[in-house]
N, C-alpha and C positions, 0 to 999 in steps of 0.2 A: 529427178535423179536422186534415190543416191544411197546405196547400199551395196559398200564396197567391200569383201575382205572375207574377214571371217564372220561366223555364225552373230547376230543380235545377242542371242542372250549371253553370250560367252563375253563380248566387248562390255557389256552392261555392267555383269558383275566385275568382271577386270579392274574396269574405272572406277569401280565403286569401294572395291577393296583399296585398291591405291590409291585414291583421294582420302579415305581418311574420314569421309562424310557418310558413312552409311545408318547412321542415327537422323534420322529428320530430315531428310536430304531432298525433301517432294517442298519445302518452305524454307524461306528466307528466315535467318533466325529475327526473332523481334528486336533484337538488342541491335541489330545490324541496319546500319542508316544509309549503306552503298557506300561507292566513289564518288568523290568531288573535285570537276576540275578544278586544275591552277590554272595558273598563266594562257597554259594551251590546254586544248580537250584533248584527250588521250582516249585515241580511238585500238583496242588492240584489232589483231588478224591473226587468228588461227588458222591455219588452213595448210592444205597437202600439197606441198612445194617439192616433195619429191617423195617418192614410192609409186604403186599401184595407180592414183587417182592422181599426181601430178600435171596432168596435162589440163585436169578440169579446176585445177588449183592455182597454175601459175596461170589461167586467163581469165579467174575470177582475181586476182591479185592485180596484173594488168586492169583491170575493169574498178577495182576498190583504188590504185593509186592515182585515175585519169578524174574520180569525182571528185577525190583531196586535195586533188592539184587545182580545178576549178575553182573548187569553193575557200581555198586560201587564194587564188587569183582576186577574187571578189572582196577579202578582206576577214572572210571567216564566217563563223557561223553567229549570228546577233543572240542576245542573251542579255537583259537588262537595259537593253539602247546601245549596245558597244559589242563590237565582235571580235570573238574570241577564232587564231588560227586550229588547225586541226593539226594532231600530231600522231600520224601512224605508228604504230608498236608493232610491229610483224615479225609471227612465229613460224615455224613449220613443224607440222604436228605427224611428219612423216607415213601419211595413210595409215595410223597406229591411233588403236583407242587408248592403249595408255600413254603414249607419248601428249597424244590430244587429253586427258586429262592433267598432265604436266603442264601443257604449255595455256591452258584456262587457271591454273593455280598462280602462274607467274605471272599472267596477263592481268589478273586482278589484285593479288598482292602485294606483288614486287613493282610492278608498272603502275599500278594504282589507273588502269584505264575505267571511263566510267560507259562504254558498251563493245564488243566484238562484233566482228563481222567474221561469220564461220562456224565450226566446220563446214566444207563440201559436200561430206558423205555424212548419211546417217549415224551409221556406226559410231565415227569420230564426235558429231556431233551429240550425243545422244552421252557418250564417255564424258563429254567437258559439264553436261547440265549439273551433276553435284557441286562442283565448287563454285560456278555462274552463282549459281542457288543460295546457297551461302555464303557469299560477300554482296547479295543482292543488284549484282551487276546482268544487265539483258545481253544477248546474242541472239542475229541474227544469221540464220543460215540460206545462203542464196540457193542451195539447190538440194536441201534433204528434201527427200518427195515422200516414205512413210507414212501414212496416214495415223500413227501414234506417233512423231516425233513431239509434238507440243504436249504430247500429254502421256502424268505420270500411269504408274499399275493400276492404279485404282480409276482410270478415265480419267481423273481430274486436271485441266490445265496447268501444264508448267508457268507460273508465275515471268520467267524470266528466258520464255524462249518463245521464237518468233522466225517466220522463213520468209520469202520473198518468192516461193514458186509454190504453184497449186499441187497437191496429191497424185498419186500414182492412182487410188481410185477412177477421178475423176479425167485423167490420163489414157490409162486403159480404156474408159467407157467412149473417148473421142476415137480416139483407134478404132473402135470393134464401129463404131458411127460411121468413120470414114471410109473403113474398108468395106462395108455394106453400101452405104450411099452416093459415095461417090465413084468409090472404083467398080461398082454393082456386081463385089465379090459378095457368089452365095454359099461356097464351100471355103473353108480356109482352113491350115496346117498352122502350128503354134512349133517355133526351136525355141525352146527358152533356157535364160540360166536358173538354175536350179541351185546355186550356190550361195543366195543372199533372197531377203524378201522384196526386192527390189524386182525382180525377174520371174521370181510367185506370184507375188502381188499382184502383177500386171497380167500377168496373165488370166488371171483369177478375175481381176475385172474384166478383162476382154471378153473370157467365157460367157461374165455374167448378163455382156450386155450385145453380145453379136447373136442377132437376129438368122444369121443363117448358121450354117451345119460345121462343128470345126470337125474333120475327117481324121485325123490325128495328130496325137501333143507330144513331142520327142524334147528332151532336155541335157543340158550340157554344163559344165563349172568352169567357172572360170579359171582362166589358163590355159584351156583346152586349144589346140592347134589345129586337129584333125577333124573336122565335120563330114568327114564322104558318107560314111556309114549312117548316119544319121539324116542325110540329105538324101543317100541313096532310097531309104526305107519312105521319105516324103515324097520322092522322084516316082513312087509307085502309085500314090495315089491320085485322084482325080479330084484337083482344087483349084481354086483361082485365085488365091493370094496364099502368101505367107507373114504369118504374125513372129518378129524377134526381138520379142522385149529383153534389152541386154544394155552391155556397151559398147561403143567403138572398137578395144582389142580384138573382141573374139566376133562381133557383128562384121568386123570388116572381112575379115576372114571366111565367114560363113558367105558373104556375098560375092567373095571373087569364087571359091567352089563352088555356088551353088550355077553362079551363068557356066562356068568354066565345063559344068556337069552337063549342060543344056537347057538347065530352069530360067525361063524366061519370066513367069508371074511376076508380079509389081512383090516387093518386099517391103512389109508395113512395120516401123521401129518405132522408137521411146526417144528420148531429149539425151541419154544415155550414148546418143549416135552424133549428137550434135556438133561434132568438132571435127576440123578440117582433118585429123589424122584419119578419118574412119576411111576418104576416098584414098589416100596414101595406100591404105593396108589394102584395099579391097582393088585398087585397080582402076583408072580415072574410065577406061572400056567398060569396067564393069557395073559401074556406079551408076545405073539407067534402071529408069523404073522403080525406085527406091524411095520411102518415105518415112517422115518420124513427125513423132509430133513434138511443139517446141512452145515454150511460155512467150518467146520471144522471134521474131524474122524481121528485116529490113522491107523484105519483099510486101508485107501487106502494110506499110507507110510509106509507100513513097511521098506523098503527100503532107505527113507529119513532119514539120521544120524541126520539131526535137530531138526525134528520133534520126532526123538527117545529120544532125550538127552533133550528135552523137556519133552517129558511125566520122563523119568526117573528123571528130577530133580526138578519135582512137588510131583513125588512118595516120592521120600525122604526126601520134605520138610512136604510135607501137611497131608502121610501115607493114601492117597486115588489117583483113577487114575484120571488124568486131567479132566475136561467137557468140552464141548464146549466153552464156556461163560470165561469160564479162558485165554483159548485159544487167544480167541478174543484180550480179555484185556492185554495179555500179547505182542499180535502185538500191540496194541495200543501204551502202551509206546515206544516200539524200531520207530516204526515208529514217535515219537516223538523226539527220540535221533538222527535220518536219517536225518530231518527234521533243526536237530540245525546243526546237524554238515556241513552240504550241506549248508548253508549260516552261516557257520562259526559265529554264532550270540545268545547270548542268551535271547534277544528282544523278546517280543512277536508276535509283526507285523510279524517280520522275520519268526519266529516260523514259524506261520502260511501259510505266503509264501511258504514256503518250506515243507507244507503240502500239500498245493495247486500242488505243482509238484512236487508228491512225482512220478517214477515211479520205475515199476521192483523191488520194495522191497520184499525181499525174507523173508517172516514170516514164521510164524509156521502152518499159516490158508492159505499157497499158495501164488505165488507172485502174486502182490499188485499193481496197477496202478491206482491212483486219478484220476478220470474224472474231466470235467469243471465244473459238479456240485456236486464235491466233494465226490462224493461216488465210491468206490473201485469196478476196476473190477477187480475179482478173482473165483476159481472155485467152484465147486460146490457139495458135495454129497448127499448118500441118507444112513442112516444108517437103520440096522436090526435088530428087539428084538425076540428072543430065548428064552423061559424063564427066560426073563427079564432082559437079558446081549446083550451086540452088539456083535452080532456071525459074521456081514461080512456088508460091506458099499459097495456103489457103486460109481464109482466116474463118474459124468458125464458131458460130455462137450457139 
């Protein structure tokens, strides 16, 4: 996931004017040695607690405060022979790039935290890299999907930024894989949003890698309420699935008009769908036949005690079942606490460093191995909606 709002280049420059950093801003200055914990480690949380992408923000928040509470149950995170507890700093960067570059200048400043967990969305996340940058502090983003978020204009790796979910490339290409081989659709229709690169993107991979015929690409911005005309115009042609790389608001919507029209083909989505609002909007009747693909599902561990003891002790704090998104965020911190304790450090630089080679970390979303450009390879599924509930996931490699 995760490109919410307005245009990339326009949040880019936003953040950049209003941070203050637009001199040198792709490096950590040298003079700058990071944060160092006190007492507690000062972990902040950026993230979209309320606007547009709220709903993917308070269940990554849920999911970052269930690993804090763990690992201060256990006595903290070790660090010299002695463990130090963890001390959440939580922002809300209101689905706004600049607010999300505000609330990364406090978060390392004023809070003196020595790593973030955040932005959700690209946009937001990509606005906070300037001042992350420049006090040499790392952030983790559980769910930017962008295939340039890690890295600056020029290709080269952001020193200090790092996510926790695979690529929309590689997203896309599972899609256009599934919808070909396993649903043994050989024509396919594309609704996509056209309002962020998030909904290009994917489609764009999907194009690149579905082996059959896509018959036509219709596209929508988000906010849009109305899809008949657009579904009418797909309703004409002769397909076997439909591709809606989007999010929950406007996908749920497109899925209750599209059965409501008579379109019965399977509907193949993005991790963008992944949260329980999307059967809400769309209609728990309608919710049949419907797929996305997800970094993370219950359904393909049952087997996994980790991953069980996870959902059961999200159950018992939150009194709903995990999401995805939670998920995510809840690797993100351990893989920050992998991170400190593997260089023995509670420096930021170091942080970082040992984000940078994190490998084999064994989360709850699969084990975990940092590439050189900072994004995780890890596996992959495909979940199922049934009347509106995930009846069965695929897992595939």
């Amino acid at each position: 996931m995760m490109k919410k709002g307005t245009k990339r280049i326009m949040g880019i420059m936003a953040a950049i004017l209003l941070s203050g950093t637009l001199a040198g801003c792709g490096n950590a200055s040298s003079s700058n040695k990071g944060n160092e914990a006190g007492k507690t480690i000062k972990i902040g949380v950026n993230m979209e607690l309320s606007g547009s992408a709220a709903a993917y923000g308070n269940a990554q928040k849920q999911g970052i405060q269930l690993a804090v509470d763990q690992i201060n149950q256990k006595g903290g995170i070790k660090v010299d022979g002695k463990k130090k507890k963890v001390q959440l700093v939580v922002r809300d960067n209101k689905t706004n790039s600049s607010e999300a570059t505000s609330v990364a200048a406090k978060l390392v400043n004023n809070d003196k935290v020595v790593a973030v967990v955040g932005p959700a969305t690209t946009n937001a996340g990509t606005a906070a890299i300037p001042n992350m940058t420049k006090a040499a502090v790392p952030q983790v983003s559980p769910s930017a999907t962008d295939p340039n978020y890690t890295l600056d204009k020029d290709g080269k790796v952001q020193p200090y930024v790092f996510r926790a979910c695979y690529q929309n490339n590689f997203q896309g290409k599972t899609g256009a894989s599934f919808t070909e081989n396993n649903l043994h659709a050989k024509r396919a229709v594309i609704l996509a949003d056209k309002s962020s690169d998030y909904g290009t993107g994917l489609t764009e991979a999907f194009k690149k890698n579905y082996k059959g015929k896509v018959v036509m690409t219709q596209y929508f911005q988000e906010g849009d309420k109305d899809f008949n005309a657009a579904l009418t115009q797909l309703k004409s042609k002769k397909f076997d699935a439909i591709y809606v790389p989007g999010y929950y608001s406007e996908i749920g919507l497109i899925i209750k008009q599209a059965r409501q029209m008579g379109i019965k083909q399977p509907i193949v989505g993005t991790d963008g769908m992944a949260d329980p609002k999307l059967a809400q909007i769309a209609g728990n009747k309608n919710a049949n036949n419907v797929y996305y693909t997800t970094p993370f599902s219950a359904k393909t561990a049952t087997d996994d005690t980790q991953v069980q003891n996870f959902m059961l002790a999200f159950k018992n704090k939150f009194h709903t079942t995990a999401p995805t998104f939670s998920a995510l965020s809840y690797d993100s911190v351990y893989m920050i606490k992998q991170a400190i304790e593997k260089e023995n450090s509670t420096n930021s630089v170091k942080i970082a460093t040992g984000l940078a080679h994190l490998k084999n970390f064994n989360g709850v979303t699969g084990k975990t191995t940092i590439d050189k450009e900072h994004n995780p390879q890890k596996p992959i599924a495909v979940e199922q909606l049934t009347d509106g509930k995930v009846t069965k996931a695929y897992a595939i490699k």
